[in-house]
N, C-alpha and C positions, 0 to 999 in steps of 0.2 A: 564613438557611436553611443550615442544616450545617456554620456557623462560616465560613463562604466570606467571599471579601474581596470587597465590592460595586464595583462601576464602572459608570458611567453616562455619563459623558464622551469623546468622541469623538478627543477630544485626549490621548488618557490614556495614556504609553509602551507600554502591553501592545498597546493596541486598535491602535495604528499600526504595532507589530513584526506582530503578527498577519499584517493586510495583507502585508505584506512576503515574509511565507513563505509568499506564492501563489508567489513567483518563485525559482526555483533558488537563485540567488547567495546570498540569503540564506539558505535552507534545508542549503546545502553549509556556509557559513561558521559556523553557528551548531549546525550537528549534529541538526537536528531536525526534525519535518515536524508538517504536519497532519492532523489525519481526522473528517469532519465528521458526526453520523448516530450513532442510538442501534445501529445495527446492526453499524457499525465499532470503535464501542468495545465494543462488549458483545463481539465475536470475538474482538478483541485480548486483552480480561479473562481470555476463554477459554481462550487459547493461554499466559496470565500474561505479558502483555505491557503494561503496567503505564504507563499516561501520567503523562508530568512531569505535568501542569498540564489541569483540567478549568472551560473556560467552558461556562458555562450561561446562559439566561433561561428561566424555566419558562413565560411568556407565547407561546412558541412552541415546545412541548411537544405532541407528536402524541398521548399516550395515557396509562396512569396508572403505567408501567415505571421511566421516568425518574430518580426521586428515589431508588429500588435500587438504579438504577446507579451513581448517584454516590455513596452511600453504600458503596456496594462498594468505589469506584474512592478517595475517602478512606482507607478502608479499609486500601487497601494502597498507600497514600504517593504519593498523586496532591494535589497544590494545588488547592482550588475558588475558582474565580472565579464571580460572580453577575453578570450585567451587566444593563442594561436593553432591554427590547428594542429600543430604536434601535440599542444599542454592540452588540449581536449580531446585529442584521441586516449591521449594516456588517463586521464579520469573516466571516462567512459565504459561502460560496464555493458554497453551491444553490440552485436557484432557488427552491425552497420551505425556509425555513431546517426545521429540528427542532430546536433549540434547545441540543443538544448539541457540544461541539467538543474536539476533543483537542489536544494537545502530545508527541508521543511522540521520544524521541533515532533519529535512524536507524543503521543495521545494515549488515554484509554479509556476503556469503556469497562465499568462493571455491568451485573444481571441486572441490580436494584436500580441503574440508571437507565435502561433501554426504555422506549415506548414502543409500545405494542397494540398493534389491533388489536378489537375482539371479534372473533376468534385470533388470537395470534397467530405467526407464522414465523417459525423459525427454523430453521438449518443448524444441526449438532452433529460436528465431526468431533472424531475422537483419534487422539497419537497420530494427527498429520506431519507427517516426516520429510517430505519433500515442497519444496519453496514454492517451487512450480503449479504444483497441484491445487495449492492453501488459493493460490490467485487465480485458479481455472473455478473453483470452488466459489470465492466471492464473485465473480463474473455470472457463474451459473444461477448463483441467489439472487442477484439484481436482476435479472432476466425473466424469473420466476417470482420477482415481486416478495420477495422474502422479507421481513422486519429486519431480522441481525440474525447474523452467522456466532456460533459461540465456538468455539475449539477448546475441547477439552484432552490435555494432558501434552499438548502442543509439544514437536521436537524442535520445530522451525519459528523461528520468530514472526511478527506479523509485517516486522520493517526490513527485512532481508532483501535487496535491491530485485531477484527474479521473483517471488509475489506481489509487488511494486508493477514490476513488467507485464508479468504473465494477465494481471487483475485490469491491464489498462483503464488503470484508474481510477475505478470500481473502489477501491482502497479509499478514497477520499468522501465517500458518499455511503457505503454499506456499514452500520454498527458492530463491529467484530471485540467480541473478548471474547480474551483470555484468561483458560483457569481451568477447574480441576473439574475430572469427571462427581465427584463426590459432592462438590461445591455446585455443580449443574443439578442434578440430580435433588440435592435435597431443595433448592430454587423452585426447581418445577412441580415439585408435591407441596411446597406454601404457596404455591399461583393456582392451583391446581390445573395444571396443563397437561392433557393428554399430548404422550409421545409416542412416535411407532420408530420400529427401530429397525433397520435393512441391512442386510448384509450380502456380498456376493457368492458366500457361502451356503445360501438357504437352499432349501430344496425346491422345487419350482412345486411338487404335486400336494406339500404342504400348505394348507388354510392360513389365510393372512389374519397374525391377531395385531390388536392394537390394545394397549395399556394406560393409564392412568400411574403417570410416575409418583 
């Protein structure tokens, strides 16, 4: 199917890297991450974000979109892989596979490289610790028309396969760095950006102030 190199074996160098870049270290060392879901790659396409390398098994294929997308995704100089659906359950990182899986190089974004409205609009987390959350977060920013999301003091990666998930997709299109609350902070007093700052802590009968970082 589409000239794709077949694999079925469980033992097969790709099927055991795959695995692998569930876990940071290798996704830092080798420059690349994953994204699993017809709906992650189809955004990425969208934005022209263009995967190394596309494994499929049509055996676990939710609908009849699929074989456009990889044809797209050939298209425009992505590698297909065919595996069986054993070798694609086992790379698979959802609980329900879709049969789709990407390979994309990762990116970054510094402060001095965002553009920004004016007035700006930005979204500042700080010590996000859970995967999950970092991608309910960029989802919520796109939604609300945000410029870029900054995350300062970051426990979780930005390419961690469940903010990948959680972000459906969102990842591909919202400008997100990473770095230090210190290094935010002093950003925002040479832009002169006012910040407000929330917490679930506050007291509710407490006057809302806003600052000039």
């Amino acid at each position: 199917m589409l000239g794709a190199e077949p694999i079925s074996s469980l033992q097969n160098a790709r099927i055991k890297n795959l695995v692998k870049l569930r876990n940071r270290r290798p996704r830092d060392q080798q420059g690349v991450f994953i994204a699993e879901g017809y709906r992650a790659i189809s955004r990425a396409l969208e934005k022209s974000v263009v995967p190394k390398e596309v494994y499929f098994s049509p055996e676990w294929f939710l609908g009849d979109n699929e074989i456009t997308l990889l044809e797209e995704a050939q298209g425009r100089g992505a590698a297909l892989f065919e595996l069986s659906k054993i070798a694609f359950e086992k790379i698979a990182y959802r609980d329900r596979p879709e049969g789709v899986l990407g390979v994309f190089d990762q990116w970054s974004h510094s402060l001095e490289s965002l553009t920004l409205k004016n007035p700006p609009f930005l979204l500042i987390a700080e010590s996000i610790e859970k995967p999950g959350n970092l991608g309910t977060i960029l989802r919520s920013a796109d939604a609300a028309g945000v410029d870029a999301v900054i995350c300062c003091d970051p426990v979780t990666d930005l390419f961690n396969p469940n903010v990948v998930r959680s972000s459906t997709g969102v990842l591909f299109s919202m400008p997100t760095v990473m770095t230090t609350s210190e290094e935010t902070i002093a950003w925002l007093k040479s832009e002169g950006i006012r910040s407000i700052a929330t917490t679930p802590h506050a007291d509710p009968t407490t006057p809302t102030r806003t600052y000039l970082a």
